[in-house]
C-alpha positions as CSV (number, residue, x, y, z in Angstrom):
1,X,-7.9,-10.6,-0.3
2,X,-4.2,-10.2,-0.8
3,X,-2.1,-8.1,1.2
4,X,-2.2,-4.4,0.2
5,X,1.1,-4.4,0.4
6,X,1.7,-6.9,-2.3
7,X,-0.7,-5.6,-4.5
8,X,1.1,-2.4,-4.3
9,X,3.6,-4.1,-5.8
10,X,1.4,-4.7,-8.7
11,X,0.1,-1.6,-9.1
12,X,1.9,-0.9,-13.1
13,X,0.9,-4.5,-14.6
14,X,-2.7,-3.6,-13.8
15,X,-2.7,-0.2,-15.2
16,X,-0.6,-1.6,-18.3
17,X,-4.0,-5.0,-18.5
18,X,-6.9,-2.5,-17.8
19,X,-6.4,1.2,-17.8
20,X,-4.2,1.6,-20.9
21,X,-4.8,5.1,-22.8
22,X,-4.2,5.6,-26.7
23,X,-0.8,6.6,-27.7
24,X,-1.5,10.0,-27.8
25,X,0.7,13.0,-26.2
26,X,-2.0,15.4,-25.4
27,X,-2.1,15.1,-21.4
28,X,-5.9,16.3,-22.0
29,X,-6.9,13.2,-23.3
30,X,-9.0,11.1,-20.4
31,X,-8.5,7.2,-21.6
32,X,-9.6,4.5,-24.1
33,X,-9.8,0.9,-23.2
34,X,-6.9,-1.6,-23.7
35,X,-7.3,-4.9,-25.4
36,X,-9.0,-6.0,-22.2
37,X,-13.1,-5.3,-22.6
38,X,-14.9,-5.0,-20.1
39,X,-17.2,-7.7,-20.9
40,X,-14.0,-9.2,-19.7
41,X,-13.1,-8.1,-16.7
42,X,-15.2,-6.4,-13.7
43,X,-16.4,-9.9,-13.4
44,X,-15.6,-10.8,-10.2
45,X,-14.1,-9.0,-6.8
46,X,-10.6,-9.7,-7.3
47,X,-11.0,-7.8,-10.9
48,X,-12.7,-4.8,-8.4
49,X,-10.0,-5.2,-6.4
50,X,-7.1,-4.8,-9.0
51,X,-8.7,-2.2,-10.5
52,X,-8.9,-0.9,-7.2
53,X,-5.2,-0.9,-6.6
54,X,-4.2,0.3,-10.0
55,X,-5.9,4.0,-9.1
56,X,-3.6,4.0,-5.9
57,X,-0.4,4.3,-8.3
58,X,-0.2,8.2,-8.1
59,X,0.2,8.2,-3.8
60,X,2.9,6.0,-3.5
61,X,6.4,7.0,-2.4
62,X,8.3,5.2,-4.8
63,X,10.2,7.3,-7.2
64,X,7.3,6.8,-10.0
65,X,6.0,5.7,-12.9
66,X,5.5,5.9,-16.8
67,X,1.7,6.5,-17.5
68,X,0.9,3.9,-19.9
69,X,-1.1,6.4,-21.9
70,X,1.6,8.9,-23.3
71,X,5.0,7.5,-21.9
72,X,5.3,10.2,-19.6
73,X,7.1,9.4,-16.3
74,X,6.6,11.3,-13.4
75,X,7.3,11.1,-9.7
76,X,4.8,9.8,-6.8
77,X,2.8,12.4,-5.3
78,X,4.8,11.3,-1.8
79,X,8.1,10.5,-3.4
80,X,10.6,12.5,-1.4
81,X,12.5,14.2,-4.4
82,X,11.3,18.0,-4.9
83,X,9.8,17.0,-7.9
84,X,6.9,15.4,-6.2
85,X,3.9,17.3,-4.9
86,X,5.5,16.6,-0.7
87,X,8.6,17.7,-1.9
88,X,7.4,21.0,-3.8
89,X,5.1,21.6,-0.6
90,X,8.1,22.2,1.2
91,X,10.7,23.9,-0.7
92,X,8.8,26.5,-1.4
93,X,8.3,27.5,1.9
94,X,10.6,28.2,4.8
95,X,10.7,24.5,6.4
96,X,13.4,22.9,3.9
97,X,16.1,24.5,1.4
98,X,16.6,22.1,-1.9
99,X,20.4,23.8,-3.1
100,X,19.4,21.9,-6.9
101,X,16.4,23.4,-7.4
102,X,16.6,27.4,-7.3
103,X,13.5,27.8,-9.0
104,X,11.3,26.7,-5.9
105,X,13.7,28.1,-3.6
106,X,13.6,31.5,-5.5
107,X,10.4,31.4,-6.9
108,X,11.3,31.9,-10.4
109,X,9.2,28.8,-11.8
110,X,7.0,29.3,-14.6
111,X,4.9,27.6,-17.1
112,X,7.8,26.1,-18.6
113,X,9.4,24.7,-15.3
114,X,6.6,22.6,-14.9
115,X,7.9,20.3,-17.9
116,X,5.6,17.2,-19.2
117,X,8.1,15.2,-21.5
118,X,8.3,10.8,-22.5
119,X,11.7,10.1,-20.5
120,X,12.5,13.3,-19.0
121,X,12.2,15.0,-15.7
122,X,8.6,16.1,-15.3
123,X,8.2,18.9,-12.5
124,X,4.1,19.0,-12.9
125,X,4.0,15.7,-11.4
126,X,1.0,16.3,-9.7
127,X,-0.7,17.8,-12.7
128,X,0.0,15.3,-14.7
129,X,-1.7,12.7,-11.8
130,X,-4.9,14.0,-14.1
131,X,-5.7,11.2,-16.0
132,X,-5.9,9.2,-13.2
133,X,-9.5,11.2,-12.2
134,X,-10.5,9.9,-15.6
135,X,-9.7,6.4,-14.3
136,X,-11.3,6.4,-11.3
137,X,-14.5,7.6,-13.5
138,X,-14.3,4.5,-15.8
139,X,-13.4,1.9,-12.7
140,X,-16.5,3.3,-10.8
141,X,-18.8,3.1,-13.8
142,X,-17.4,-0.6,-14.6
143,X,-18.5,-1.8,-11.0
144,X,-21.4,0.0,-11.2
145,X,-22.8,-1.7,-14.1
146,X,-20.8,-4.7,-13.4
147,X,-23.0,-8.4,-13.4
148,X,-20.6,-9.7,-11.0
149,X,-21.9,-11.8,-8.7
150,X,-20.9,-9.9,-6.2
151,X,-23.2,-8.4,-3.4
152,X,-24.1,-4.9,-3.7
153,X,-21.9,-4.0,0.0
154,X,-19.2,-5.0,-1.6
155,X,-19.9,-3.1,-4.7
156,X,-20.6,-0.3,-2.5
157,X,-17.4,-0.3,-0.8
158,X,-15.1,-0.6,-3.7
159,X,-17.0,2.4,-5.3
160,X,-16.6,4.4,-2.0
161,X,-13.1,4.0,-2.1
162,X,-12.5,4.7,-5.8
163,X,-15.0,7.8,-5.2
164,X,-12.2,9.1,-2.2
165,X,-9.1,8.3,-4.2
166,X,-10.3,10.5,-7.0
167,X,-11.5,13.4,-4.6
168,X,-8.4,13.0,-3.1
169,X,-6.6,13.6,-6.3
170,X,-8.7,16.5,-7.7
171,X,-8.2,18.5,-4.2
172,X,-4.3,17.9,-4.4
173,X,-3.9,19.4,-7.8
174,X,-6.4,21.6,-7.2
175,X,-3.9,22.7,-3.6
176,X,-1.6,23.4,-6.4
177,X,-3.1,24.4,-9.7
178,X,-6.6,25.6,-8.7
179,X,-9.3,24.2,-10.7
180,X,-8.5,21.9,-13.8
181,X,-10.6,20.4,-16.5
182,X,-11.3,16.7,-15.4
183,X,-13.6,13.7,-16.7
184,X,-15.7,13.0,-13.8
185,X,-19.1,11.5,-16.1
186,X,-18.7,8.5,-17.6
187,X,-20.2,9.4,-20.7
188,X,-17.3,11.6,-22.0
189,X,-14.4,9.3,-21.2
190,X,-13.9,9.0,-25.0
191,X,-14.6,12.6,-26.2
192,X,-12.1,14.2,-27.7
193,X,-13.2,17.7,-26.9
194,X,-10.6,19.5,-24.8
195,X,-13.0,20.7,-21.6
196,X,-12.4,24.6,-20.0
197,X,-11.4,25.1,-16.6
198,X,-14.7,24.4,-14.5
199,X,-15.6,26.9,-11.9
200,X,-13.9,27.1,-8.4
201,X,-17.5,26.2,-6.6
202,X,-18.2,23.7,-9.2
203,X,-14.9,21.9,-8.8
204,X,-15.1,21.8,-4.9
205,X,-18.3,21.2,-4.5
206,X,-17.7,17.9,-6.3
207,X,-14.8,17.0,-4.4
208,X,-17.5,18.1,-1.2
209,X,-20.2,15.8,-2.5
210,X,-17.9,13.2,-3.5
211,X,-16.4,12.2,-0.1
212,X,-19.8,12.6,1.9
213,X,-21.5,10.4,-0.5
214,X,-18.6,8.1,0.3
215,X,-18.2,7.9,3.9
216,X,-21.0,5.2,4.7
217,X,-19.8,3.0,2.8
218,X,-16.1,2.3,4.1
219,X,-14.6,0.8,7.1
220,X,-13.7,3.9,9.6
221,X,-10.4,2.9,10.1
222,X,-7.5,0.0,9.4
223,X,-4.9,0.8,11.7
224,X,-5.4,-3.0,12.9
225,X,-5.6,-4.7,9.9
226,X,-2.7,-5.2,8.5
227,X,-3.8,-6.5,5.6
228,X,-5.5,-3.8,4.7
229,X,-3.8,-0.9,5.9
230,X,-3.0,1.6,3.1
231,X,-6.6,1.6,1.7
232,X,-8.4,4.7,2.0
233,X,-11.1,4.7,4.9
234,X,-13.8,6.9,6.7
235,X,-11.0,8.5,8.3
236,X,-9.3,9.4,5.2
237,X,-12.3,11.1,3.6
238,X,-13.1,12.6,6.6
239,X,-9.4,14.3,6.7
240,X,-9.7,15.5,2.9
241,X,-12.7,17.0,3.9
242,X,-11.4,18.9,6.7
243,X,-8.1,20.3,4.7
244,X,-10.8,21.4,2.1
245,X,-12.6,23.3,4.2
246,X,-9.9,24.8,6.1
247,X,-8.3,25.8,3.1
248,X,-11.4,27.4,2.2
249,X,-11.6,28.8,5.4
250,X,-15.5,26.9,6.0
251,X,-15.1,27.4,9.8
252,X,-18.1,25.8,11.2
253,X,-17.5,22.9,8.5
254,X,-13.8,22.0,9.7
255,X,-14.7,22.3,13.1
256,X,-17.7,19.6,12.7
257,X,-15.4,17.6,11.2
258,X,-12.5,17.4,13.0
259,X,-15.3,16.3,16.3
260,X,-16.2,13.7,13.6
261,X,-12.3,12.2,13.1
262,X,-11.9,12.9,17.1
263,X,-15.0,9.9,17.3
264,X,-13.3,7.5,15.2
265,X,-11.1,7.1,18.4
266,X,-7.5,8.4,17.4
267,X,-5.0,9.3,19.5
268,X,-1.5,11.6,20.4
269,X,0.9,8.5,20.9
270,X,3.1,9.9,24.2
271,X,6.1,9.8,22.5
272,X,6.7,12.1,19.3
273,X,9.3,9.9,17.8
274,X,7.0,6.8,18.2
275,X,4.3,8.6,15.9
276,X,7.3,7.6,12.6
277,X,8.4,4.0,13.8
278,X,5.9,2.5,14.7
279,X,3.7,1.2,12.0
280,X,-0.6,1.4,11.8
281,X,0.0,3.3,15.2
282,X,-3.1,5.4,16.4
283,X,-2.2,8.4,15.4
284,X,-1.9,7.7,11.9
285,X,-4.9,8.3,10.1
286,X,-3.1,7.4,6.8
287,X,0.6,6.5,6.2
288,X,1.7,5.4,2.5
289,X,2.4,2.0,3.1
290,X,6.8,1.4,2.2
291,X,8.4,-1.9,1.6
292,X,11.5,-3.4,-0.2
293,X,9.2,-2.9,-3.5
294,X,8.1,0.8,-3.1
295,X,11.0,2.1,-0.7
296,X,10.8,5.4,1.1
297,X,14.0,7.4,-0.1
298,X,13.8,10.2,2.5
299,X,16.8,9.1,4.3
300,X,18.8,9.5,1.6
301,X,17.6,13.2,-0.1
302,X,18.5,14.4,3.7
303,X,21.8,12.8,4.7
304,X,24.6,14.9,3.1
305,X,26.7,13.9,0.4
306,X,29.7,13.7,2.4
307,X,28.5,12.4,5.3
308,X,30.6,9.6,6.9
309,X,29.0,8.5,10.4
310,X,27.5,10.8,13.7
311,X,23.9,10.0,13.1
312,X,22.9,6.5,14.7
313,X,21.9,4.3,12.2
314,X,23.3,5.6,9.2
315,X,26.3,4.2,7.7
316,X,26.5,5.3,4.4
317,X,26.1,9.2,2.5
318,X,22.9,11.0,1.1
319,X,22.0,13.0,-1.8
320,X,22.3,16.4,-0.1
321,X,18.7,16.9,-1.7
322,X,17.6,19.2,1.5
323,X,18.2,20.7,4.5
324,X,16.3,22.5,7.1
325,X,17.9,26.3,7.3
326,X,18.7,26.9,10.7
327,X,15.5,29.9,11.1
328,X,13.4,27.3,10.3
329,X,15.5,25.4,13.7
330,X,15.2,28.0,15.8
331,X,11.5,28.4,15.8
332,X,11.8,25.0,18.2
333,X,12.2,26.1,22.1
334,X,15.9,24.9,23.6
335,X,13.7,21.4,24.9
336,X,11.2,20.6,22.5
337,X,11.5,16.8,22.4
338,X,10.5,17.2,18.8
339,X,14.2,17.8,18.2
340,X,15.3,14.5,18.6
341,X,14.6,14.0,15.4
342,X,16.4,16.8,13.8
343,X,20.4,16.1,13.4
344,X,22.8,19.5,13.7
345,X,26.0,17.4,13.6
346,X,27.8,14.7,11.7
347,X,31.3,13.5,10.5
348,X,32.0,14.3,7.2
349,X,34.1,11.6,4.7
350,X,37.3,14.0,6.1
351,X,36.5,12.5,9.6
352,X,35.8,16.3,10.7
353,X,32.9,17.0,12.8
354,X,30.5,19.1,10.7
355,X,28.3,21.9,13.0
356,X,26.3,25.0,12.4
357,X,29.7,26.7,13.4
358,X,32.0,25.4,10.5
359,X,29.8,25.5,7.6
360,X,27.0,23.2,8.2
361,X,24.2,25.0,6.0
362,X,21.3,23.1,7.9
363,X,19.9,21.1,10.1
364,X,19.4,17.3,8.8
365,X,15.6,16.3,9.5
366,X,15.3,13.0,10.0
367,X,12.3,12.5,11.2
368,X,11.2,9.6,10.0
369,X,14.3,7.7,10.4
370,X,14.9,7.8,13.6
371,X,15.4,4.0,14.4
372,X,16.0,2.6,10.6
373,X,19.4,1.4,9.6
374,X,21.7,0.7,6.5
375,X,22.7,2.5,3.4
376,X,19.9,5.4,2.5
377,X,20.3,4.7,-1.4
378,X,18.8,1.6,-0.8
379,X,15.6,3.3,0.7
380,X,13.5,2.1,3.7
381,X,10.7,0.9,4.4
382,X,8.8,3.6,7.2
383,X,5.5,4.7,6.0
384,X,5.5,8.6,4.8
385,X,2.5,10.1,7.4
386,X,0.0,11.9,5.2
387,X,-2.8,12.5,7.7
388,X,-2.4,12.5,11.8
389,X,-4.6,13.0,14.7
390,X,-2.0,15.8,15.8
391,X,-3.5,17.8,12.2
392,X,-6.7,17.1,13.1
393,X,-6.5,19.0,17.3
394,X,-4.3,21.6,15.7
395,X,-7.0,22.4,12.9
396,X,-9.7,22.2,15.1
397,X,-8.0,24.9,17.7
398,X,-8.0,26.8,14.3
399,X,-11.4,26.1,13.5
400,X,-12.9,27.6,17.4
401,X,-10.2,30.6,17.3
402,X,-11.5,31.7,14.3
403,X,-15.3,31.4,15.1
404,X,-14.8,32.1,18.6
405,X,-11.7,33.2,19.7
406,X,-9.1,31.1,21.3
407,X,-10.7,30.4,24.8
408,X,-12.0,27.1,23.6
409,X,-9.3,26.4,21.7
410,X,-6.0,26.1,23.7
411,X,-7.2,22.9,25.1
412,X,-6.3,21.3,21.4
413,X,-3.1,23.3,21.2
414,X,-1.8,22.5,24.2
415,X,-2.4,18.7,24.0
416,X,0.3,18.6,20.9
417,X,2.5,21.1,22.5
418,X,2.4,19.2,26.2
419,X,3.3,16.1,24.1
420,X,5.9,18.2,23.1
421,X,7.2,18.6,26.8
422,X,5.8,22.3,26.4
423,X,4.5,24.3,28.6
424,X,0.7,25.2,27.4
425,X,-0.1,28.6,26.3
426,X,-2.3,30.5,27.2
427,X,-3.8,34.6,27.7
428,X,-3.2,35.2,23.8
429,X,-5.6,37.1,21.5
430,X,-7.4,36.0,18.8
431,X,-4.4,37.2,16.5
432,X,-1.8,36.0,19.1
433,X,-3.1,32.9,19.0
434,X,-3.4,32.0,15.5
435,X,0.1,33.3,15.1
436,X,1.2,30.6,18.2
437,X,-1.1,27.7,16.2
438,X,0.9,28.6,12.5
439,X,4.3,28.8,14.8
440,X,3.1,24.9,16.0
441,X,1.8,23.2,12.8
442,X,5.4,24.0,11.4
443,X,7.4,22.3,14.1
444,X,4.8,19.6,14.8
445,X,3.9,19.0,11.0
446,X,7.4,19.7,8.9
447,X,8.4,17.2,6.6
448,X,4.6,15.7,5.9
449,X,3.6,18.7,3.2
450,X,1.1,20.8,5.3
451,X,3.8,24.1,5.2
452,X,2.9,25.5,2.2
453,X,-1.0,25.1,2.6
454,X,-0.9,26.3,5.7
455,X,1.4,29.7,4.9
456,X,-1.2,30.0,2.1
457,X,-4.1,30.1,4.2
458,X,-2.6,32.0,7.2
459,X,-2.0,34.5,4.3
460,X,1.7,34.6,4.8
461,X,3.3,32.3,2.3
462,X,4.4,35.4,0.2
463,X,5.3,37.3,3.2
464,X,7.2,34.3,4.4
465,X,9.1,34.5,1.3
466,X,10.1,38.0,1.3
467,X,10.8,38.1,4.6
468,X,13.7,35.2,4.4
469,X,14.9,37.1,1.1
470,X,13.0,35.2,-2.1
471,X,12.3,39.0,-3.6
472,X,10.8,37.4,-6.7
473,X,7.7,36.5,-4.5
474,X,4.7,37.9,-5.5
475,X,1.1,37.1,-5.0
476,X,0.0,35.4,-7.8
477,X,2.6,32.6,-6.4
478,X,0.2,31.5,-4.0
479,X,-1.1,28.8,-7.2
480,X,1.1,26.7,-9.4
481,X,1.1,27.8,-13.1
482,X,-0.9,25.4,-15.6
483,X,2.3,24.1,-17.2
484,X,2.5,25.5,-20.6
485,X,2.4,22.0,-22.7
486,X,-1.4,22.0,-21.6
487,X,-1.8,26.0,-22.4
488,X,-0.7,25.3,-26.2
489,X,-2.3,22.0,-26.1
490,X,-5.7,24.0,-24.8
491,X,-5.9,26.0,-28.0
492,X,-7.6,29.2,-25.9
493,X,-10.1,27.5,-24.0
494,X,-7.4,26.3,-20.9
495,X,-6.8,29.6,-19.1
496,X,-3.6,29.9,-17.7
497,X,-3.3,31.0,-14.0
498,X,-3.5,34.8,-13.2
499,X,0.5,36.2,-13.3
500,X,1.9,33.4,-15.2
């Protein structure tokens, strides 16, 4: 099998052979085959295996891709730029401050900022990720019903993992956009009826069954194979489980199955800046795999426009796409090693040194950059972190205080904030302590997406806003608008979000 790396590399050919959609605009309509049958392919398991690859297009940090369907282009679900759903998970909260994008800061988006246009640049890039659920349908039903001969393990494995990726896709626009109409039997992948919103039990439950069903069937982990690291794996499902049911607040449920991710033998690494450098380490549970291909462009939305040297490593200017506002800084104690990874100085192109005192807006976090070097346009090649073990303690301290209060839980806290080079907590209330654990998932987890969820849940992402200033907040911001090409395209039976 070749590298997933490579194959990553692939990824648009594939989709352009196999998964081509009529030329139609409407970003309701699922799919029709290409001038490939599939008589024709599904014959063998490298055709599984392409096919395979093509559905991991969306959760890649390049900067995107046209769908093949409509033309559209839109940005990776873990591209850096705020248009992406990592970057719209942040800016919209209080962890980083996007100075081109006022909408998110200000929370003045509506159905019309979430644009879907051929060419232009699409902000309901994770909406849009839709027709990949139909995709995932129609690869799972080709290898189904393939006559391949190919045993039924293997069959069972690639349908496992084409079963997680679409789960994994329908909970992440559902984090944003609640429950939307998707093709999830195969039968109706060439209907042209537009579908109404399912129900919120009906939609999750799926997602529920979907990645339990799946679970048996795929390697638990492939932090040491490099081969195949970036596939989705046990440990994957099992962590889109566990953010479904936190977000739904299913206790007893997140707490079974953080103990079940806890078995699977991850880790805290010792050192926090270790956790971003070094790759397939055990406390990943999923990074998306960067190369020369499919760069990572963090470094260069955070390294200001002006910047000349100061930073180790860095030798040439950002984009001055983010900063972290200095409130969000100061929620770190004086020596919190996580720091290290945050810059507050630099030498601008005037050769003056540039601090918090003389007009630096933010802090600059680097994060994952910490030991890369070279021009940031260029991009690197660190894997973006989408699910760590450090999640996984901090959820489950969540999970007990909520049940049980936090006597069983500071055990789990404390081992992320000890890593830290904390000193443990302890003697709080239940409401004490869940304050403490939302104070820690933001300096443990910034810059990986969780901020917004986890204001959201914590039921503070409005009061967040309002209380740094954002006045437009209100509470039907908690969910994404259905962007307003789909509402006219809907013809009444798409209801659009309550507010918008």
């Amino acid at each position: 099998m070749e590298k997933t790396r490579i194959l990553f590399i692939n990824t648009i050919v594939v989709i352009g052979l196999i998964l081509t959609s009529v030329s139609c605009s409407d970003i309701l309509e699922p799919k029709v085959y290409g001038e490939l049958a599939p008589e024709t392919f599904f014959s063998s398991e490298s055709d599984f295996n392409q096919a395979l690859i093509a559905l991991y297009s969306p959760f890649t940090t390049d900067w995107g891709t046209s769908d093949p369907g409509d033309g559209v282009w839109s940005a990776a679900l873990y591209n850096a730029d705020p248009k992406s759903y990592l970057g719209q998970s942040m800016i919209t909260t209080d962890e980083l401050y996007a100075p081109f994008h006022p909408d998110f800061n200000n929370f003045t988006w509506g159905p019309s900022t979430f644009t879907i246009s051929a060419g232009g640049d699409v902000f309901a890039a994770t909406f849009v990720k839709l027709r990949f659920v139909a995709r995932a349908t129609d690869v799972i039903h080709q290898i189904e019903n393939s006559e391949a001969n190919v045993s039924q393990q293997v069959k069972d494995r690639y349908i496992a993992e084409a079963r997680v990726l679409r789960a994994w896709l329908m909970f992440t626009i559902f984090d944003f956009h609640g429950p939307v109409p998707v093709r999830i039997d195969p039968e109706t992948l060439l209907d042209i009826d537009i579908d109404p919103r399912p129900s919120r039990e009906v939609y999750l439950t799926f997602i529920e069954n979907e990645l339990k069903a799946a679970i048996p069937f795929l390697p638990p982990r492939y932090n040491s194979d490099e081969n195949n690291w970036g596939r989705v794996s046990q440990g994957v499902a099992h962590m889109v489980l566990l953010r479904l049911y936190m977000h739904e607040k299913e206790w007893q449920k997140a707490e079974q199955k953080a103990n079940d991710i806890i078995g699977l033998g991850y880790s805290l690494l010792p050192n926090y800046v270790d956790v971003f450098n070094l790759k397939r380490n055990n406390e990943i549970i999923y990074g998306v795999p960067s190369n020369d291909s499919s760069p990572n462009y963090w470094t260069a939305e955070v390294i200001p426009s002006n910047y000349r040297s100061g930073i180790p490593g860095i030798t040439s200017p950002g984009w001055n796409v983010y900063y972290m506002p200095w409130r969000f800084y100061d929620t770190f104690e004086p020596n919190d090693t996580r720091l290290q990874t945050i810059a507050t100085t630099y030498v601008n192109n005037r050769n003056a040194t540039v601090t918090r005192q003389n007009g630096m807006p933010g802090a600059i976090p680097l994060k994952f950059t910490a030991f890369t070097s070279g021009n940031p346009g260029q991009g690197f090649s660190f894997d973006q972190p989408v699910f760590r073990f450090a999640e996984v303690l901090l959820s489950l301290a969540e999970a007990i205080n909520e049940q049980r209060g936090p006597s069983e839980a500071y055990t789990y806290l404390n081992q992320v904030r000890q890593r830290a080079g904390l000193d443990p907590v302890m003697n709080l209330t239940q409401s004490e302590f869940r304050d403490a654990l939302l104070l820690e998932r933001g300096r443990e987890l910034f810059g990986e997406g969780t901020r917004r969820m986890d204001l959201i849940r914590h039921g503070k992402f409005i009061e967040n806003a309002l209380d740094r200033g954002v006045t437009n907040a209100q509470p039907h911001h908690v969910l994404f608008p259905i962007p307003e090409t789909v509402i006219v395209q809907g013809n009444g039976i798409i209801e659009q979000n309550l507010g918008y």
